[in-house]
SESETOR-593850 format. One record per residue (C-alpha): residue in three letters; y, z, x. Coordinates in steps of 0.2 Angstrom, whole numbers. Each point is the difference from the previous one (the first is absolute). Last residue first. Layout:
REM residues N
+------+-------+-------+-------+
: rest :     v :     w :     u :
+------+-------+-------+-------+
:  ALA :     Y :     Z :     X :
...
+------+-------+-------+-------+
//
This chain:
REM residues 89
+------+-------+-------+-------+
: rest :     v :     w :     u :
+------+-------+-------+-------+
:  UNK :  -240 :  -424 :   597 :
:  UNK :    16 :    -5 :    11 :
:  UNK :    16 :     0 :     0 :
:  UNK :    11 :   -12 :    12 :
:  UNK :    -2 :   -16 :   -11 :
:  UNK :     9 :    10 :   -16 :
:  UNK :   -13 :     6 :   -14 :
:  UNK :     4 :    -7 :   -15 :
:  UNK :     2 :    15 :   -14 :
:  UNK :    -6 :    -5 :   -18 :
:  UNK :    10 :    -5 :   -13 :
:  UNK :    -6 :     8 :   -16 :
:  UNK :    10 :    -1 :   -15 :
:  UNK :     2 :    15 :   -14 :
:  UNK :     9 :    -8 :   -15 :
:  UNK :     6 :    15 :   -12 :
:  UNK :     4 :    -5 :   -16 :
:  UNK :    11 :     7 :   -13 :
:  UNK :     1 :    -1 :   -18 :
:  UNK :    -6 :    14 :    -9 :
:  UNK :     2 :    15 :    12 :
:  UNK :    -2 :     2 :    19 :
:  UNK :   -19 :    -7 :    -1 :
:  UNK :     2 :   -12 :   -11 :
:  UNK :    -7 :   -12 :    10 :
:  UNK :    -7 :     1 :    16 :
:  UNK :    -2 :   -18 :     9 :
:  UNK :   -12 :     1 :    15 :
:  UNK :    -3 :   -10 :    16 :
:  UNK :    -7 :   -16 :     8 :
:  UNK :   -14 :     0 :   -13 :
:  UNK :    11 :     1 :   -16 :
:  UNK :   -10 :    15 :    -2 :
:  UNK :    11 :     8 :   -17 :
:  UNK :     6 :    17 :    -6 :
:  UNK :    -1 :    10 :   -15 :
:  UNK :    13 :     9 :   -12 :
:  UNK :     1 :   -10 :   -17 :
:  UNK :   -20 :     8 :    -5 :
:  UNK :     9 :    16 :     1 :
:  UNK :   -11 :    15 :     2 :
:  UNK :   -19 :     1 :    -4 :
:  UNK :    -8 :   -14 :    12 :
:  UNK :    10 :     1 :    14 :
:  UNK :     6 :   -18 :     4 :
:  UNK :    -5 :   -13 :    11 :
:  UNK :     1 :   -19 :     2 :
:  UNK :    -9 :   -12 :    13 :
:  UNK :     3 :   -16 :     1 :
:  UNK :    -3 :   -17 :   -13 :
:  UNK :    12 :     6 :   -12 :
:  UNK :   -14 :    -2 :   -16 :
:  UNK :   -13 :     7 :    11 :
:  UNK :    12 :    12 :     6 :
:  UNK :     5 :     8 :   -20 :
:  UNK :   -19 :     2 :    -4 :
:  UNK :    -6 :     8 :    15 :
:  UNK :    11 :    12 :     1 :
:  UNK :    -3 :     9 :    16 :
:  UNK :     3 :    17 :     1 :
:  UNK :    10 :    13 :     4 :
:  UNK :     2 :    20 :     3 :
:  UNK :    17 :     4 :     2 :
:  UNK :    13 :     2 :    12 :
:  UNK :     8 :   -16 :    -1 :
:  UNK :    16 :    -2 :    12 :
:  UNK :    -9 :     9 :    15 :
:  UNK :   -17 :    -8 :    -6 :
:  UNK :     9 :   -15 :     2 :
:  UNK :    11 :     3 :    14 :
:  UNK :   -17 :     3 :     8 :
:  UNK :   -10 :   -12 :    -2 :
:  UNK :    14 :   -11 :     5 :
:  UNK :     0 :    10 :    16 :
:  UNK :   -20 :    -4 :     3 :
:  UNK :     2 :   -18 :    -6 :
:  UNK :    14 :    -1 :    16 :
:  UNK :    17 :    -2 :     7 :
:  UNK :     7 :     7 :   -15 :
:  UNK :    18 :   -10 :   -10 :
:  UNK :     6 :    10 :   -16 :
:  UNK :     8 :   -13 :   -13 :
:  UNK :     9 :     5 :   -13 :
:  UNK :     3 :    -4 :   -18 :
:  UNK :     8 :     7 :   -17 :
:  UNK :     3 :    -8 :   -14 :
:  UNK :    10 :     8 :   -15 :
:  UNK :    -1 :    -1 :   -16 :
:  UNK :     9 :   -11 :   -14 :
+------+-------+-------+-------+
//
């Protein structure tokens, strides 16, 4: 039986999200077209390496999946900062 792995890593914005994925996923990607109209979101792969290793759009943050070996995942959720009544813009 293999092993599942998951964690989540919480970013205050798209911009850090961006980050941790191109942090976590150092290669060119793109978008397969095929495999996200079939999800309904956005899934991405590098075209010439593993086609298992690729991450999801959910919209409201990102999944990476098997990333860190076969079997993990990677949930990236944004929560963005609230601003406290004393700051200002």
């Amino acid at each position: 039986m293999k092993k599942v792995t998951t964690r989540t890593i919480i970013v205050n914005s798209q911009k850090e999200a961006r980050r941790e994925i191109d942090r976590l996923f150092p290669t060119d990607y793109e978008k397969d077209e095929v495999s996200s109209a079939r999800a309904g979101y956005g899934i991405y792969r590098h075209h010439t390496l593993n086609p298992n290793v690729y991450f999801s759009d959910l919209g409201t943050g990102y999944e990476l999946t098997n990333v860190e070996g076969e079997g993990s995942s990677i949930r990236i959720r944004i929560e963005e900062r609230k601003m406290k009544s004393s700051e200002s813009i």
